[in-house]
N, C-alpha and C positions, 0 to 999 in steps of 0.2 A: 309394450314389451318388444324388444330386440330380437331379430331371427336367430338362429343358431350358430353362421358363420360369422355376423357381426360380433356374437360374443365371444366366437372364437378370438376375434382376431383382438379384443379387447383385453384379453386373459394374457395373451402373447406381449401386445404392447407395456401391461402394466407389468408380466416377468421382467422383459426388456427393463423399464427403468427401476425395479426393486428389486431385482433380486440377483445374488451370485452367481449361481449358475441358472441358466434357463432351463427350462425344463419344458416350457408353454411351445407350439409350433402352431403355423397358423395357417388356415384350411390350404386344399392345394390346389384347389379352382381358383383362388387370388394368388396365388403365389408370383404371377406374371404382369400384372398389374402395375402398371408405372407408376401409380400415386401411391401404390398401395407402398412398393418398393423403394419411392422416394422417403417418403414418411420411415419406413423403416431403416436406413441408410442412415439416414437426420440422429436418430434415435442410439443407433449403435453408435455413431461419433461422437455425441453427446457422450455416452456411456464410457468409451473410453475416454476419451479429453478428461471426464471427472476422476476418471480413477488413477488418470497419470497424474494429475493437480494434487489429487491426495495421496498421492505418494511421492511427493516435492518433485515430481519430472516435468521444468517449466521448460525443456527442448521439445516435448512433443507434437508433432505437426497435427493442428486443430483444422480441418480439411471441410470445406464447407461453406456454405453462405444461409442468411435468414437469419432473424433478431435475436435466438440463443447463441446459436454459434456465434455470431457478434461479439456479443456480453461477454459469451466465453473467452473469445481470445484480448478482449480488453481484459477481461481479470488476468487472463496470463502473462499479456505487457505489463501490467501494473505489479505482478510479482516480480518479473525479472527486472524491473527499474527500484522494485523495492531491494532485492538484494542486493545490486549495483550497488545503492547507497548502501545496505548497510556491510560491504565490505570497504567501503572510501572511508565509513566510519571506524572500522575496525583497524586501520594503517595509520587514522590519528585525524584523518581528515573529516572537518563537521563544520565544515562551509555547503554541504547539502541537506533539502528539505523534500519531505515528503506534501505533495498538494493533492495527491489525488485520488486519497482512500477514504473523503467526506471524515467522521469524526475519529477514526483510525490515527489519520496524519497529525491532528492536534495531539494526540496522545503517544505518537511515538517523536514527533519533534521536542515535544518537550521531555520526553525519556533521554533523548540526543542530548539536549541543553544541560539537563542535570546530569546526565554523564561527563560530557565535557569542560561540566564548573567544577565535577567532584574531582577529573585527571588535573586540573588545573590546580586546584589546592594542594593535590597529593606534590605536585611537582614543584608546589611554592613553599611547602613543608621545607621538601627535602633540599631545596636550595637552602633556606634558611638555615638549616641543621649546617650544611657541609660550609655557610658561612660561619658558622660559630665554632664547626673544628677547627677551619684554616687561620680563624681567629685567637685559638687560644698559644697564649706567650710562651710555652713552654713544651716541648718536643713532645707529639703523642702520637698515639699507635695500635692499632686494631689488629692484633694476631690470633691464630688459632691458637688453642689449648694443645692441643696433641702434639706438631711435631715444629708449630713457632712459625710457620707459613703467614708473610706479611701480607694484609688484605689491605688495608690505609694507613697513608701516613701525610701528616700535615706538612708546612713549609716549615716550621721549627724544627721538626725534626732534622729536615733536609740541613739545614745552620748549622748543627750542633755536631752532626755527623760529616759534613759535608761532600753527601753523596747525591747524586743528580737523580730526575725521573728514570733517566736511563739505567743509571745501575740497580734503581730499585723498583724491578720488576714485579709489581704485583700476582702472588700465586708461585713463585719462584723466589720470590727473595726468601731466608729465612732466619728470625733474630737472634736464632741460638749462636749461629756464627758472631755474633757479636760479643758475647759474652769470652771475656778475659779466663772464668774462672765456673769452669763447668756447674762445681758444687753452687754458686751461688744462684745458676737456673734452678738447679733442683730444689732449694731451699727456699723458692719461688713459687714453685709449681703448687710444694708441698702447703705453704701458707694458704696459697690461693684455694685450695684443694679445703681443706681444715676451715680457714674462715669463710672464703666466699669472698673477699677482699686482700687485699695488700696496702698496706699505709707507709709511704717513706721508708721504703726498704733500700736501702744502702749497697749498691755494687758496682764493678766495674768494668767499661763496656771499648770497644774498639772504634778507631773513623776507622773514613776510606782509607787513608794513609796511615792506618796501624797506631795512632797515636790513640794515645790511652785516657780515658774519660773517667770521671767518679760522676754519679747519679744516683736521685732518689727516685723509686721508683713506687707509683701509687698506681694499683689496676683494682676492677672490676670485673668480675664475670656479665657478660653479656649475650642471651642467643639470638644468632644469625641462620634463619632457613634450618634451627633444628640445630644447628652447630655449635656449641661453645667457643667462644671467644672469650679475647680479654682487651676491654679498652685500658690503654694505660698511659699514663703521664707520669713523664722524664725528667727532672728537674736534675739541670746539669752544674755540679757543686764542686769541677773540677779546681778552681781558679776559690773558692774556699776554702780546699782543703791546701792548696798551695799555700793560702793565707794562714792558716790555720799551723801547718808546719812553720811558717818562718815567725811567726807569733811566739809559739813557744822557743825556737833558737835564742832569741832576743827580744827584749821585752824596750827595748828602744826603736830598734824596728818596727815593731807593732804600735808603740807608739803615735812614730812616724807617717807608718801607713794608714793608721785609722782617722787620727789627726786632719792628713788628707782628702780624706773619700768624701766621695759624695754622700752611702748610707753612711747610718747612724752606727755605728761597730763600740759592743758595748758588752764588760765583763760584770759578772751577777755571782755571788754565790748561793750554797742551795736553801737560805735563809729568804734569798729574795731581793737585798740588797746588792744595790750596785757598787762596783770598787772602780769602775772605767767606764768615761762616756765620752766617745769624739764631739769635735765643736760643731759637728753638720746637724744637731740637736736641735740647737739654735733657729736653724734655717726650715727645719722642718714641720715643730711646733711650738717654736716660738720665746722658749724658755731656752734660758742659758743653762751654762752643766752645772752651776754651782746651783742652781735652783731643782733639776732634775734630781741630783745625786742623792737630796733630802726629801725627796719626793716617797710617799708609801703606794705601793701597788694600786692602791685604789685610785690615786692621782696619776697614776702613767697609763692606767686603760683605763676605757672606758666598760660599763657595769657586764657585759656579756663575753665581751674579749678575758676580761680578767678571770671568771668563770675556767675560759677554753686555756689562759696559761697557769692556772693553777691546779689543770690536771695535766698536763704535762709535765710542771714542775713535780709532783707528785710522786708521778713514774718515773722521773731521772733520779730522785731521791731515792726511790726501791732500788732501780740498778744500781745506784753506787754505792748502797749499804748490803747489798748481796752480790758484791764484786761483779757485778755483772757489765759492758760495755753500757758506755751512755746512748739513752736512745734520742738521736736525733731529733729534734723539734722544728717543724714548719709549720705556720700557721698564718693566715688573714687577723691581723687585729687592730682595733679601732682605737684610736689614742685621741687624749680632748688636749686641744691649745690652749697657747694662751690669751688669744682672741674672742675665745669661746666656740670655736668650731670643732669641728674634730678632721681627724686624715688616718687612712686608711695606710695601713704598711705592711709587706710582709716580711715575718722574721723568720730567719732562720737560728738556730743553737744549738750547738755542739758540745763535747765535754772540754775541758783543756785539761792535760796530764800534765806531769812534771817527766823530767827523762829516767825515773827511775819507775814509771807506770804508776805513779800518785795521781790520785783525780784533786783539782787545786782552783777548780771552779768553774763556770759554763760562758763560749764566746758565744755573742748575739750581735747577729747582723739586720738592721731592719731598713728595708727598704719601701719608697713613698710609690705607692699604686695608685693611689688617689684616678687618675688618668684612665690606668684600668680599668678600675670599678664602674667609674662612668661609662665606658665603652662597651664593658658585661652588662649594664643595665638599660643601655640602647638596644644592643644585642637581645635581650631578653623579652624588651618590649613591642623589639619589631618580630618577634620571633611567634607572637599571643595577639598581634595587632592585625585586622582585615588592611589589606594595602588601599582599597577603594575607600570605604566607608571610614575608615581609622575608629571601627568598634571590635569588641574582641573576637576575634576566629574560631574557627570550629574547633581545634588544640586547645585554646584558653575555658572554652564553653567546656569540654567534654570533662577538662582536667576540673574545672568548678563543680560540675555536675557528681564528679565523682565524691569530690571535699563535703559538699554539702548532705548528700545520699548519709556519707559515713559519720556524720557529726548527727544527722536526725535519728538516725537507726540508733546511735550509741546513746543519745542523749534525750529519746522522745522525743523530739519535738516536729514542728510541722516545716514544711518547705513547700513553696508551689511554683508551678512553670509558665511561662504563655508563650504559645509557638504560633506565630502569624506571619502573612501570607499577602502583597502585594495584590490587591483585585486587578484581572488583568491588565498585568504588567507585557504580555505581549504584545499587544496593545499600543502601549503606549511607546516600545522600541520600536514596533513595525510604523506606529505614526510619525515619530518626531525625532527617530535616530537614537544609536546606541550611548551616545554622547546626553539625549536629555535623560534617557533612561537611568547611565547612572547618577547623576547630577540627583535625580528622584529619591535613589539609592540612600544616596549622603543627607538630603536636605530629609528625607526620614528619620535617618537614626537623630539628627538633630533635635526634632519632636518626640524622640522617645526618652533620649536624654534628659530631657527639661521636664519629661511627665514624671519619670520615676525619680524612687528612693537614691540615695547616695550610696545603701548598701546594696540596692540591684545591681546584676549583672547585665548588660545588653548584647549581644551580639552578633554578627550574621550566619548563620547557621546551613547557607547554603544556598546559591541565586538571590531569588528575592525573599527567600526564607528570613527571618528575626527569632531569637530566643530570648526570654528574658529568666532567668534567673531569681527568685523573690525569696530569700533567706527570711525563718522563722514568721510563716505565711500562712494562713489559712487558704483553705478554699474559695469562703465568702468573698476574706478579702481579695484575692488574686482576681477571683471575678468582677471584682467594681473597679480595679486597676485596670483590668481588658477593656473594659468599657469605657473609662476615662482617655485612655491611648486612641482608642476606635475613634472619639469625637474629637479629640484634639488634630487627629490625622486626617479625617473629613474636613474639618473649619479649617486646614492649614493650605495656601494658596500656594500650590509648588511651582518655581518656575517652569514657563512655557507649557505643563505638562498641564496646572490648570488644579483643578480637584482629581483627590486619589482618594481609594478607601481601601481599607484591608479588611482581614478579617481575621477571629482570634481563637484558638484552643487553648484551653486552660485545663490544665491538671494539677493534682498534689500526691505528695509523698503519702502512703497509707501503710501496707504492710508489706512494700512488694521489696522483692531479692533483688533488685538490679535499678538502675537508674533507667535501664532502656526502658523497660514495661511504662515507667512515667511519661518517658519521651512519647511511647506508644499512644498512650491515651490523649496526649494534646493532642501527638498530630488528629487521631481519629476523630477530633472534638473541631480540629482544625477542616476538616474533610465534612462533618455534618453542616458548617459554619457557611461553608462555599455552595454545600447543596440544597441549600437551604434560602439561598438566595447573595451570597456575598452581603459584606458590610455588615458583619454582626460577630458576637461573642457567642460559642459553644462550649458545655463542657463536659467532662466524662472522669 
């Protein structure tokens, strides 16, 4: 047993470190006592240093010496060298690593890494995107809904208009001033408003230099931050309808001029039958005009184009039987040669009147894209393509993931996933560089490629993350697939890197509301897989 002041002073000491307010005092015959006082001193320091740490005050002067206080103010350097980095990381920079919080610093460096591959994607998205607006041929344009305030505009645009960055201040320019013909914004608006779309809507628009332009005009509602917009594409038809005028003045002229052209420029009536076809037919697919001209619809397109113009034919036929104006036809359509390929062209068609407002048959302009289409389908592939690995990107993955979800849901049937996981792959950058790392990266998906189906999906889903995709798949099966992949990827000799093994979560479609819940359980199947010791298949 303990004397009375000893437990005094014991009662004191443990208020001191538990409790809020003290309340314990400790006798007054020790109260002078140097060791007594030292000890007590220690104790208060302690006491506050903790309570400034836990109230994020890493200025606080920790005052003192001996093996706590030590400890203590090492954990306070190690917080302020931790925020340090994580504000280097918050400005963009993630060239810093955390070493010195034992298993802390594994787990927030790699928080860093997939942060920094997830900005990285975002920013290789959005390059992508902004290469395929700047890419597209024909003047487009992202305004608001409300008062026409220009947000983007491509380099076609700038051509057709020819107005410079300069004059077209984004947030200040606005495209109603362009508009020739007030009613025909409103007439715009009101469409846009009604459908939710605009298709080759017909009006006419101002350049810089007040010269007057005819356009077809096709938008989209799209939101931005909450905001209605409209993406729209311009197709500028002014140098058409020029054609189009001198066409009908004289019909030698027209001759003439079509005779000449490069497109195909070519009169139909609303039977279907051609009355007029220029000699650049020839040069395009392959057939001369005297062969064309006896040609039936189904020999001038090919099976899905023919489809798409004989509804348009359709509705030019309503309009001119209910006196209504001819509606304009544009369209992409696929034409077979005579070689047996086919070429890709796009037509435009218009009505032709007589001068007394007779409608007397429809001009068609068609023009070889062939060049295009190839360019939209590079365009498209690098747009779904991982730049490193050249397997599909997280956009191609998510957009499959969604197709598939909504085909099993509609149609019962099964689908399954498998999300695997490089076994330390840090590893294997911090040994032999970030150059064999990715090398690893690519000579993988190579192995994944050669294991699976032709109708799997593969693709990089994030670092050293892989998804696979397995259309009308069970579970059993997906899981003997995980495990074919796992052995194929252990037996496979990677350069320099040597032997690698991954590890795999496996999921399938069951009855859930969303694709993510899927995603959910691989990963969680991919997490038991790793805890479990790496190199193996999990599933849930």
């Amino acid at each position: 047993m303990i004397n009375k002041d000893a437990q005094s002073i014991l009662e004191y000491f443990k208020s001191l470190l538990n409790d809020l307010r003290v309340r314990a005092v400790p006798p007054e015959n020790i109260s002078d006592d140097d060791t007594f006082l030292e000890v007590e001193q220690t104790i208060k320091t302690i006491r506050a240093a903790s309570a400034a740490l836990g109230n994020g005050n890493l200025s606080h002067d920790i005052k003192g010496k001996g093996y706590v206080l030590g400890a203590m103010k090492s954990l306070q350097a190690s917080l302020r060298n931790l925020t340090w980095i994580t504000k280097t990381i918050a400005s963009g920079d993630f060239s810093q690593r955390v070493h010195f919080l034992g298993d802390f610093s594994d787990a927030f460096n790699s928080m860093a890494e997939k942060l920094e591959s997830s900005i990285h994607e975002l920013e290789e998205a959005r390059s992508h995107f902004e290469m395929v607006f700047q890419t597209i041929p024909d003047a487009t344009v992202i305004t608001k809904i409300a008062d026409g305030t220009l947000m983007a505009y491509n380099r076609a645009f700038m051509e057709a208009t020819k107005f410079s960055d300069d004059d077209l201040t984004v947030g200040s320019f606005n495209i109603c001033d362009l508009y020739i013909e007030r009613s025909q914004r409103e007439t715009f608006i009101k469409k846009l408003e009604t459908d939710g779309f605009v298709e080759n809507l017909e009006f006419s628009f101002y350049g810089k230099e007040n010269d007057k332009h005819i356009g077809l005009v096709s938008s989209k509602i799209i939101i931005i931050e909450g905001i209605p917009h409209t993406l729209s594409v311009i197709r500028d038809i002014t140098e058409l309808k020029v054609i189009e005028a001198k066409l009908k003045q004289s019909e030698e002229r027209h001759r003439l001029l079509a005779d000449n052209a490069e497109d195909v420029i070519w009169t139909m009536d609303l039977e279907g039958r051609f009355s007029y076809i220029s000699p650049s037919v020839e040069k395009l697919r392959g057939y001369t005009v005297e062969e064309v001209m006896v040609q039936s619809q189904e020999e001038v397109l090919c099976p899905e184009s023919l489809i798409h113009m004989q509804e348009g034919l359709a509705r030019a036929i309503r309009s001119v039987q209910n006196d209504l104006p001819f509606q304009v036809f544009r369209g992409e359509l696929e034409q077979p040669c005579k070689d047996g390929t086919t070429v890709w062209t796009e037509a435009t068609v218009s009505g032709i009147y007589s001068e007394d407002g007779r409608f007397i048959g429809m001009l068609g302009v068609s023009r070889d894209i062939s060049e295009r289409k190839l360019m939209e389908e590079e365009i498209r592939r690098l747009s779904i393509t991982d730049k490193l690995t050249q397997s599909f990107n997280r956009l191609k993955l998510d957009e499959t993931l969604e197709q598939q979800f909504e085909w099993s849901k509609t149609n019962l049937s099964s689908f399954s996933i498998i999300i695997l996981d490089i076994d330390h792959f840090k590893l294997v950058n911090d040994t032999y560089g970030h150059q064999v790392g990715d090398r690893v990266l690519i000579e993988l998906v190579a192995v994944l490629n050669e294991n699976v189906r032709s109708l799997d999906v593969v693709g990089r889903w994030g670092g050293e993350e892989f998804l696979i995709i397995l259309p009308d798949t069970r579970l059993e099966e997906a899981t003997v697939m995980a495990e074919r992949l796992r052995k194929a990827v252990e037996m496979n000799p990677f350069t320099k890197a040597g032997q690698v093994t991954i590890s795999l979560g496996v999921s399938a479609f069951k009855t859930d509301s969303s694709p993510e819940t899927i995603v959910s359980r691989a990963d969680t199947a991919l997490y038991q897989a790793k805890e479990k010791g790496r190199n193996r298949v999990a599933v849930m």
